[in-house]
C-alpha positions as CSV (number, residue, x, y, z in Angstrom):
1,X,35.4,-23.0,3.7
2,X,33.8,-22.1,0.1
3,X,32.5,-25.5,-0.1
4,X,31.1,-25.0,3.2
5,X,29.5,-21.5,2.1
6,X,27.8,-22.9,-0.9
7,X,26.3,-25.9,1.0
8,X,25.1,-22.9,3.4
9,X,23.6,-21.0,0.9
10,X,22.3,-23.6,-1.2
11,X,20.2,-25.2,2.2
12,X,18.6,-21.1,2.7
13,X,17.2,-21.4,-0.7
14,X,15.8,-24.7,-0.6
15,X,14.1,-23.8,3.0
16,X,12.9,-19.9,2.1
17,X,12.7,-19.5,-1.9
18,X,11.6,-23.2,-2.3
19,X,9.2,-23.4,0.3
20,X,5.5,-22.8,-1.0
21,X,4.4,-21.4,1.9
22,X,7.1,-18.8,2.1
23,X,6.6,-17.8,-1.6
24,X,2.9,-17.7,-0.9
25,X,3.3,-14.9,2.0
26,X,5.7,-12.8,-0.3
27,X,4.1,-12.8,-3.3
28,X,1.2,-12.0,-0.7
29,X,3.0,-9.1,0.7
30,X,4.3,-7.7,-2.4
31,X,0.8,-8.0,-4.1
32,X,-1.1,-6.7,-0.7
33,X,1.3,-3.4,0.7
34,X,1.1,-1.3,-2.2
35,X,-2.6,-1.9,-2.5
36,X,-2.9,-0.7,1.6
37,X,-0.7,2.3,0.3
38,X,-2.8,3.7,-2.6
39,X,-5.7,3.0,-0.8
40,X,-5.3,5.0,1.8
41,X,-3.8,8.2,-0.8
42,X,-6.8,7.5,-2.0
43,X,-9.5,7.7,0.7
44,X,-7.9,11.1,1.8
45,X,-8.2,12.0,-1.6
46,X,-11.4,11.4,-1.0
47,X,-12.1,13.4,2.1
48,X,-10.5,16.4,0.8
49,X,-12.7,16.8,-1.7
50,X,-15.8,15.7,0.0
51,X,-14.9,18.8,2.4
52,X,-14.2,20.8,-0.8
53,X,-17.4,20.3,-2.3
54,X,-19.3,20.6,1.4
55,X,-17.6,24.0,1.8
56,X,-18.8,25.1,-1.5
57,X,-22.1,24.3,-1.3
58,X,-22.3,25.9,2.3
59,X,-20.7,28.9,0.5
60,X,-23.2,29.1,-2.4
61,X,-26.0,29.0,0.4
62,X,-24.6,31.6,2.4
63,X,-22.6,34.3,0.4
64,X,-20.1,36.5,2.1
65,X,-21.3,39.3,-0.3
66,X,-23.6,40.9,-2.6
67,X,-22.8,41.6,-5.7
């Protein structure tokens, strides 16, 4: 039954790890996801302060109070 295993095992590497087009849609994956991730932290980075600096500006234009 081991012998059987290891024949098992050995024939999912060949056809998965071995296989260039496999390797070429994970390294894809693993290269693409995390850029998705940090660009989207960063484009609502982005927003936030866009409406950060609009609000400031409106607020400079029309002050609640004199001083």
């Amino acid at each position: 039954m081991e012998i059987l295993n290891q024949v098992f095992t050995q024939e999912i590497i060949r056809l998965t790890w071995r296989n260039p087009v496999f390797m070429a849609v994970a390294i894809a994956l693993i290269w693409l996801i995390p850029q998705l991730l940090i660009r989207r932290i960063l484009s609502e980075n982005y927003k936030k302060k866009k409406l950060e600096k609009q609000k400031d500006k409106i607020g400079k234009l029309y002050p609640k109070a004199l001083k």
